[in-house]
Each structure stands twice: as structure tokens, then as C-alpha cells.
LUMBA-463247 format. One record per residue (C-alpha): residue in three letters; residue number from 1; chain; x, y, z. Coordinates in Angstrom, 2 decimals, always signed. Example, Ala and Ser with C-alpha at 12.3 -4.5 7.8 and 13.67 -1.06 7.14 Angstrom:
<nodes>
(node "ALA",1,"A",(+12.30,-4.50,+7.80))
(node "SER",2,"A",(+13.67,-1.06,+7.14))
</nodes>
This chain:
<nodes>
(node "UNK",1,"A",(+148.32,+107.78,+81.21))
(node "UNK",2,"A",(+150.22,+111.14,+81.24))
(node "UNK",3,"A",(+148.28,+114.83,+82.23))
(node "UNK",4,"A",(+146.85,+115.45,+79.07))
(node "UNK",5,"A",(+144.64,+112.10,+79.48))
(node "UNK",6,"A",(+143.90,+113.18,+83.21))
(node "UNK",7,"A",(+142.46,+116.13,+81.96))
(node "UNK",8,"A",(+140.76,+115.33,+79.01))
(node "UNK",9,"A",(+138.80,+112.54,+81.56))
(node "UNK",10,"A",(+137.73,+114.89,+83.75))
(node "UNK",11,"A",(+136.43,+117.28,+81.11))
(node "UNK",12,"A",(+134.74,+114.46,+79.25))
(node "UNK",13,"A",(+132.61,+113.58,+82.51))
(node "UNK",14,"A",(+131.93,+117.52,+83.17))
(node "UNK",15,"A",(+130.26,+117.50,+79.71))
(node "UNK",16,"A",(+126.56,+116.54,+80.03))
(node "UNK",17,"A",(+125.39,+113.51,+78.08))
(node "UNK",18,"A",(+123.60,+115.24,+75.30))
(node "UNK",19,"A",(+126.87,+117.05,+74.61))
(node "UNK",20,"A",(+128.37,+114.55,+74.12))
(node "UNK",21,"A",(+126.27,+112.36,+72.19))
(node "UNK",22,"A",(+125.76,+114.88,+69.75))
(node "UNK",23,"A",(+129.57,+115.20,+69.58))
(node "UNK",24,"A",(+129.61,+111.12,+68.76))
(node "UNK",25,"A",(+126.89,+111.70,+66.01))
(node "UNK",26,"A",(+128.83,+113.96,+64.55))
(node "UNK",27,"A",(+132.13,+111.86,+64.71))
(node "UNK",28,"A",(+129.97,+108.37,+63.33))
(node "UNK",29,"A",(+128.14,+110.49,+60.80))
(node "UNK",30,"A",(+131.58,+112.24,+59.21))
(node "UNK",31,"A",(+133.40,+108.74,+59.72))
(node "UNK",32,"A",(+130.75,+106.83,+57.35))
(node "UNK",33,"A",(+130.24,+109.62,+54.62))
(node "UNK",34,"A",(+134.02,+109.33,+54.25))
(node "UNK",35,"A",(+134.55,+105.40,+54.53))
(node "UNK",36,"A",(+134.95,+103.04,+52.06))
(node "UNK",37,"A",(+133.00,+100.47,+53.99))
(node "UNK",38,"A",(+129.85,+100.15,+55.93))
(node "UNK",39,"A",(+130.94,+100.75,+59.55))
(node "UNK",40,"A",(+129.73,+99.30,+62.99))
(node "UNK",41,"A",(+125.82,+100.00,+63.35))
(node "UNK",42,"A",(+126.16,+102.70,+66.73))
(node "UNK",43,"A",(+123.28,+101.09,+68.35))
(node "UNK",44,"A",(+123.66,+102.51,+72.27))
(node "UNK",45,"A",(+124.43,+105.74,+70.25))
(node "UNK",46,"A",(+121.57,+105.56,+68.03))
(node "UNK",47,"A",(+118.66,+104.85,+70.67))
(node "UNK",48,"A",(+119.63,+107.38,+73.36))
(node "UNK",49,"A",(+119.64,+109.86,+70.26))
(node "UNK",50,"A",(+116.01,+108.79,+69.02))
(node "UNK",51,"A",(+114.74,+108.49,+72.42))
(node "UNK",52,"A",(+115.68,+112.34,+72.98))
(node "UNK",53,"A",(+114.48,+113.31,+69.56))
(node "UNK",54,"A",(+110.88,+111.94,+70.59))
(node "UNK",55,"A",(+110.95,+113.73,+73.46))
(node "UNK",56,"A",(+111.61,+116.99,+72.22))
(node "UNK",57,"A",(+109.02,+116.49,+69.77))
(node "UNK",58,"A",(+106.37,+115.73,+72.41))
(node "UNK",59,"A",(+107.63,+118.86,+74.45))
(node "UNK",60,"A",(+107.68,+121.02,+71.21))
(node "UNK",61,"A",(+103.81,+119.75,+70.37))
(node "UNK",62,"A",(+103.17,+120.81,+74.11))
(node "UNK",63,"A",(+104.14,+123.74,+74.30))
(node "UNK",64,"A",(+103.21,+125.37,+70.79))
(node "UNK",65,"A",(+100.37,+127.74,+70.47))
(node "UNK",66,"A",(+101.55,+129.31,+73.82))
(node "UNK",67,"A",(+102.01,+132.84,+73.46))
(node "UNK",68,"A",(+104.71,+133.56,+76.33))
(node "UNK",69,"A",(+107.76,+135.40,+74.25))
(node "UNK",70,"A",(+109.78,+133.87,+76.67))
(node "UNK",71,"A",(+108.48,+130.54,+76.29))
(node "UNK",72,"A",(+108.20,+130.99,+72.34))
(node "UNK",73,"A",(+112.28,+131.87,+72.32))
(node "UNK",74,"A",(+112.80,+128.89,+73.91))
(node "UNK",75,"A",(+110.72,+126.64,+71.95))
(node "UNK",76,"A",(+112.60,+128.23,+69.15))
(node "UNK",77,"A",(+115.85,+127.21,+70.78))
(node "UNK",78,"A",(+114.72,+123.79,+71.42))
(node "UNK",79,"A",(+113.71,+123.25,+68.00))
(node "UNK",80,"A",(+116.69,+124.94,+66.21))
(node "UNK",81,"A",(+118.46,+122.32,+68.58))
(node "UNK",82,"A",(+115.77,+119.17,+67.39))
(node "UNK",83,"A",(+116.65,+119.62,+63.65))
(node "UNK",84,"A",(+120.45,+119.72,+64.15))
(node "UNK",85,"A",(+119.80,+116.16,+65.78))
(node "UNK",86,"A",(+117.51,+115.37,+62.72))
(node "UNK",87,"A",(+119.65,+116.25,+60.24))
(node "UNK",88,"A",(+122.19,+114.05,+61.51))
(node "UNK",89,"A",(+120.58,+110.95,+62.16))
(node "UNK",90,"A",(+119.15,+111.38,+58.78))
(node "UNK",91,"A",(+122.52,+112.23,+56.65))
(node "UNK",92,"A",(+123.83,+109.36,+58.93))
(node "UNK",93,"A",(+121.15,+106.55,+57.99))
(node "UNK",94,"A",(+121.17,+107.30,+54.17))
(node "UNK",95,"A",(+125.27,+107.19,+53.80))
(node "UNK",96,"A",(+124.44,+103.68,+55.55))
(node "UNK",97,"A",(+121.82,+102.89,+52.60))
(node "UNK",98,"A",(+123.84,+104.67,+49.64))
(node "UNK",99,"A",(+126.53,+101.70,+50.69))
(node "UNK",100,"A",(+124.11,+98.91,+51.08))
(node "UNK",101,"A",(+122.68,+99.70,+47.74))
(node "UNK",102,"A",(+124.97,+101.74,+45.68))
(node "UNK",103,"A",(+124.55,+100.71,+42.07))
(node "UNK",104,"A",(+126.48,+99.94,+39.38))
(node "UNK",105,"A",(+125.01,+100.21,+36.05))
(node "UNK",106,"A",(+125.05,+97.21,+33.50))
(node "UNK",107,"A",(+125.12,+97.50,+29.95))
(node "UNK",108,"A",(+122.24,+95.19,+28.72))
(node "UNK",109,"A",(+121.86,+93.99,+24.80))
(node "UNK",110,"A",(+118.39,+93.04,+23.30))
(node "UNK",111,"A",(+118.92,+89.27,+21.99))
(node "UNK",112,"A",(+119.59,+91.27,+18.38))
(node "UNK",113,"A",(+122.91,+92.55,+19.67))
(node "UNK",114,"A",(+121.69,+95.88,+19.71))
(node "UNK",115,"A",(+122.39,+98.06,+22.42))
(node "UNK",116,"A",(+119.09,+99.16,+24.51))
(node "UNK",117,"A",(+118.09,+102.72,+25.47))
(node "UNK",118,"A",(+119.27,+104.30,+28.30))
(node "UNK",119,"A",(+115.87,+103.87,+30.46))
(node "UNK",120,"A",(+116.52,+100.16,+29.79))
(node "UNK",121,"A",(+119.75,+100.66,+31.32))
(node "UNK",122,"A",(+118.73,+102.23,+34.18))
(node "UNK",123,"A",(+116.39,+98.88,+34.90))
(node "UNK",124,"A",(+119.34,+96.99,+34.95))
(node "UNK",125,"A",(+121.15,+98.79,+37.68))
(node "UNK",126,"A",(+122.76,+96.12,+40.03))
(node "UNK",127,"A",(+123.76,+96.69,+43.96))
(node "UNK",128,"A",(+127.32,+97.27,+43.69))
(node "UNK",129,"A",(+128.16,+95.60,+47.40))
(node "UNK",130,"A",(+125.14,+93.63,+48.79))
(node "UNK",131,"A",(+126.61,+90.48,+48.23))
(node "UNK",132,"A",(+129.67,+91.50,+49.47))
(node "UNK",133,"A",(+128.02,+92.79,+52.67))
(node "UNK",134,"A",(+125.40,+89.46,+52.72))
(node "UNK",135,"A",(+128.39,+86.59,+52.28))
(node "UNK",136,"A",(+131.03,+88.49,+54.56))
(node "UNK",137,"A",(+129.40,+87.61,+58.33))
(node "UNK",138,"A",(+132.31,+90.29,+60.20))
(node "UNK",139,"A",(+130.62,+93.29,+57.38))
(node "UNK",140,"A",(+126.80,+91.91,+58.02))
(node "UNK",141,"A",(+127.50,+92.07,+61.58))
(node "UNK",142,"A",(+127.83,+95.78,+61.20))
(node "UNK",143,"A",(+123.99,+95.95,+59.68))
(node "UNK",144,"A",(+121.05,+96.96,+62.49))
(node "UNK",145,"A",(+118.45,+94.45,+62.23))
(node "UNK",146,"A",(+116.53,+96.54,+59.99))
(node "UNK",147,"A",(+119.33,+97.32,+57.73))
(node "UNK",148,"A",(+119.90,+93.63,+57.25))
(node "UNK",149,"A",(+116.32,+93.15,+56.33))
(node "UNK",150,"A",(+116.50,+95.72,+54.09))
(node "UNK",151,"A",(+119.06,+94.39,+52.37))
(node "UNK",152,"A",(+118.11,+90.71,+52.31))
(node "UNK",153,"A",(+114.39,+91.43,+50.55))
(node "UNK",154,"A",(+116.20,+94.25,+48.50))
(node "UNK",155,"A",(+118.91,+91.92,+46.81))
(node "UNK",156,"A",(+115.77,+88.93,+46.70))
(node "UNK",157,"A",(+113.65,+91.05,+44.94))
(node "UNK",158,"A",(+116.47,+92.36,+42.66))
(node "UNK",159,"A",(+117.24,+88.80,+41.95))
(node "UNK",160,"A",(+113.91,+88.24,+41.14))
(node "UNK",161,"A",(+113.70,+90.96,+38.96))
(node "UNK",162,"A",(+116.84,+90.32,+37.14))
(node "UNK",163,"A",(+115.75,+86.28,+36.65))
(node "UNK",164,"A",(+112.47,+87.32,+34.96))
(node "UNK",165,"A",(+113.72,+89.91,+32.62))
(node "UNK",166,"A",(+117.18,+87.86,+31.27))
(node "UNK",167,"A",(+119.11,+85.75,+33.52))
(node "UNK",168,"A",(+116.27,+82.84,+32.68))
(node "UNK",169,"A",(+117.97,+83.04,+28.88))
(node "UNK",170,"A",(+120.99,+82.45,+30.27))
(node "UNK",171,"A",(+122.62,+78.56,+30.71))
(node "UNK",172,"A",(+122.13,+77.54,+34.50))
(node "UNK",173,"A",(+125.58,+77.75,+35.41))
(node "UNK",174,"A",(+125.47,+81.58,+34.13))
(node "UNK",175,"A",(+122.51,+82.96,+36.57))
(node "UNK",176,"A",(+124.49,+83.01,+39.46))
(node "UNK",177,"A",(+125.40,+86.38,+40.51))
(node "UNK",178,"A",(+127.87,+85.48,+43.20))
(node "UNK",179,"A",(+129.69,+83.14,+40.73))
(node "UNK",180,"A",(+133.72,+82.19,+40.98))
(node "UNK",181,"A",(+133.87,+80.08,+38.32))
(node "UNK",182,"A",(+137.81,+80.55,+36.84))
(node "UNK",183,"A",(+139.09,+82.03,+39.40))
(node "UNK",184,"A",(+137.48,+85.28,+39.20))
(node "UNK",185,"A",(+134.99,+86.43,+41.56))
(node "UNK",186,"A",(+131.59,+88.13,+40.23))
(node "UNK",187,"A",(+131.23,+89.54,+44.04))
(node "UNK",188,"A",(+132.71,+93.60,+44.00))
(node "UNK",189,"A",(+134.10,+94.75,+47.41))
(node "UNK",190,"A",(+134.71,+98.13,+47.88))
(node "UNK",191,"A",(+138.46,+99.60,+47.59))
(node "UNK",192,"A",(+139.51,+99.63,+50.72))
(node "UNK",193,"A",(+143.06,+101.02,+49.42))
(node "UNK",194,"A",(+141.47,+104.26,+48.90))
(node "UNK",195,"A",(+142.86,+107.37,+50.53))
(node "UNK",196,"A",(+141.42,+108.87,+53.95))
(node "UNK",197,"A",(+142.40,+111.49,+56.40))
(node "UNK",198,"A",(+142.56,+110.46,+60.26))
(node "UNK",199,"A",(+143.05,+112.36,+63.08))
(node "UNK",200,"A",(+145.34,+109.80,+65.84))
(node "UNK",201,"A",(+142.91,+110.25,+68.99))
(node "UNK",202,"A",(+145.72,+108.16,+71.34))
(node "UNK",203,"A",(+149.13,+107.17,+70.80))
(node "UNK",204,"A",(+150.14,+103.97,+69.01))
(node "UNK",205,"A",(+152.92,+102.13,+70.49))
(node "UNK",206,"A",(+153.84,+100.40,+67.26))
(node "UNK",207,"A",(+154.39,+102.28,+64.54))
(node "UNK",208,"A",(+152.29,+101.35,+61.29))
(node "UNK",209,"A",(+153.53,+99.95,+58.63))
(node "UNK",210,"A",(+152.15,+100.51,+55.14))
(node "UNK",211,"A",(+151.52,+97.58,+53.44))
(node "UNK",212,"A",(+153.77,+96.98,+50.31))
(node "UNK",213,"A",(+156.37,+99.43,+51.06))
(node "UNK",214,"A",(+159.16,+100.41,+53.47))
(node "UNK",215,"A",(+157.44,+103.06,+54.79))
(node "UNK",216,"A",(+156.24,+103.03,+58.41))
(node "UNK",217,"A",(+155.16,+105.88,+60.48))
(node "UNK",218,"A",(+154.49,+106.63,+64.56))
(node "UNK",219,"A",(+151.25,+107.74,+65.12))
(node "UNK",220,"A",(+151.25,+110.45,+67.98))
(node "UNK",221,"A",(+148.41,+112.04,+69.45))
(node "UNK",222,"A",(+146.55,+114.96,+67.46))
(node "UNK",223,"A",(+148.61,+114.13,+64.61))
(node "UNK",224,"A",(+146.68,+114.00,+61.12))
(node "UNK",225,"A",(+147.69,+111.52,+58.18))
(node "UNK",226,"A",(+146.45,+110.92,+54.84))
(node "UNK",227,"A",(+146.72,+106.94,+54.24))
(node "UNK",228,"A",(+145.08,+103.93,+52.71))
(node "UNK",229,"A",(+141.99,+103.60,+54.83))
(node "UNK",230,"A",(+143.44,+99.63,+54.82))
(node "UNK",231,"A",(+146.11,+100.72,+56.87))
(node "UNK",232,"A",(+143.84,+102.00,+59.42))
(node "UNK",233,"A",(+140.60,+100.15,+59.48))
(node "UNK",234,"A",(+141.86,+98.00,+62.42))
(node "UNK",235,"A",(+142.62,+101.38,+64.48))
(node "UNK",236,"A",(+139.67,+103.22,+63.58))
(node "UNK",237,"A",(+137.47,+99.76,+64.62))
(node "UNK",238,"A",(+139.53,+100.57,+68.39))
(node "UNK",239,"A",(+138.87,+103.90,+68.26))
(node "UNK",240,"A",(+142.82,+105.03,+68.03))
(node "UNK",241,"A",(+142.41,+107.06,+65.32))
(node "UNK",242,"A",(+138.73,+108.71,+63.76))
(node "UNK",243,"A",(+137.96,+109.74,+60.25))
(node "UNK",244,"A",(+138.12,+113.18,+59.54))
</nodes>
């Protein structure tokens, strides 16, 4: 541990708690709108946050209708504060569900061969990754527990859905939607080759090596890099590097 790490301790326990939780937020909120992949579920994060927001609420509901300026300004403050909190616990929880059901669009054919209207289309929209998040226990271990229900009756009743409209006209070995048959899966991951920026939050000892070249690189404190977010999914897990 050299002097900059010294420092940076002590500072980080002079900041008070809400500081720095709302400096987390804003770190696990940027991180998932920018990831290819559902990240760990903050949960420690998460309930101090919504715990806090509830009790500004009750203190806001208090205090309004009192006609102190002084009092007012600061209920103004406190509230100004309460939406920025809001806001990002809300942008955070829907990149979570834009993952968990982000659609793909199918092209569907009425048993004529003709193509069907675009509203018949749209019914046929299929969850891009929930099967990929369901049958992969390290990603569904990333779900809260009411992201994983969502996603469990979601996919069911998509199943459903999909079953009674045309998958029933299909041969039985066809209605699968997590089939492998020849070799090729019917289960889409996301591309975890695609390109992110990171900001290196401690040294790396060993420098990283990109996968299917020569290329390696040492990753240095408060450097930034633009790489395949493979490359760096382990480190950002550890909390070496964040996503910026």
C-alpha cells in the first residue's frame, strides 16, 4: 500500500455514509447501463438506499404545509436531494429489467406462407436473454429475489403464450425453445466481446492479456482503456477496474 492508498482511506472514512452511497449508486447505475451483462444485484447497497429514501419521504410529509421560509428552503433542499436518489434507483432497476427482458423480434408466417402484419409481429416478440440468465446458475445468482421471480413467471407466461398461438403446430421435438439439437444452440447470450471503457481503480500486478492476440497491457491506477468487456469482466467482478 503506497501514500496515495493511505490517503484515499482516510478520506473515504471522513466522507459520511450517505456520500458515499450515493457515490456507489452512481458507480452501479453507470456500470449496468453500459454492460453487456446483468451485473451482481447490490443488495447492502440497495436497502440502506431505500431505507433512507422512506425516510425522507416521511420527514418531507411532516414537515410540508409549514410556513417557516427557513424550514420551506430546507424542505426544498431535502427534496431536490430525495429525487436525485429516486432517479437513480429507478434508471438503475429498469437497465436491470431492459436486460432480463430485452426482446428480439420474430418474423412469424400465417400457415399460407404469407408474411403477417407488423402488430402480429410485435406479439411475437421473444426475451432475447431469459434463458440465458434462467439456465446459467453464476448469471441467476446475480437476480434479487424479485428479479428472479419476475423473470421465471415472465418467460412461463411467454411460453405459454407462444405454445397456444403456434408452437402447438409445430412437431414435439420443435417446441423447445432452449433446443441444441445439431450442434447449435437456440439459447442467445449477450456479446460479451463488445467494447467498454474502464477506469483501473488499483493496480494489476499481471498485466492482461487480450484474448486472441499478442497484445497485453499493464493496468496502472487512474489509467482508462477501451477493451472487450470479456477481458475485464473478472476485474470489474473484484472491483479493480469500474465501468465508465
Amino acid at each position: 500500500m503506497d501514500i496515495d492508498d493511505i490517503l484515499a482511506d482516510v478520506g473515504r472514512d471522513s466522507i459520511p455514509q450517505e456520500t458515499r452511497d450515493l457515490q456507489a449508486l452512481t458507480r452501479v447505475w453507470v456500470a449496468e447501463r453500459v454492460s453487456p451483462e446483468i451485473l451482481a444485484y447490490p443488495e447492502a447497497l440497495l436497502d440502506r438506499t431505500m431505507e433512507r429514501i422512506r425516510r425522507q419521504i416521511e420527514h418531507v410529509e411532516m414537515q410540508t404545509g409549514n410556513m417557516d421560509p427557513k424550514t420551506n428552503f430546507r424542505l426544498i433542499v431535502v427534496q431536490t436531494e430525495l429525487e436525485r436518489f429516486k432517479f437513480l434507483v429507478r434508471s438503475f432497476l429498469r437497465a436491470r429489467i431492459a436486460k432480463i427482458t430485452r426482446g428480439v423480434f420474430l418474423s412469424c408466417f400465417s400457415v399460407g406462407g404469407e408474411r403477417s402484419c407488423l402488430s402480429a409481429r410485435r406479439a411475437c416478440q421473444i426475451d432475447k436473454h431469459a434463458l440465458h440468465i434462467l439456465t446459467t446458475p453464476a448469471v441467476r445468482e446475480r437476480l434479487s429475489t424479485p428479479e428472479l421471480q419476475y423473470l421465471t413467471q415472465h418467460h412461463a407466461l411467454q411460453h405459454a403464450h407462444f405454445l397456444s398461438s403456434f408452437l402447438r403446430n409445430f412437431p414435439a421435438q420443435l417446441q423447445r425453445l432452449d433446443d441444441t439439437a445439431g450442434g447449435i444452440s437456440m439459447i442467445d447470450s449477450p456479446d460479451l466481446d463488445t467494447a467498454v471503457f474502464v477506469r483501473v481503480l488499483r493496480d494489476v500486478e499481471e498485466p492482461l492479456v487480450i484474448a486472441g492476440t499478442d497484445a497485453s497491457v499493464v493496468l496502472k491506477r487512474g489509467d482508462v482503456w477501451v477493451v472487450r468487456y470479456s477481458v475485464v469482466s473478472e476485474l470489474v467482478a473484484e472491483g479493480d477496474v469500474e465501468l465508465i
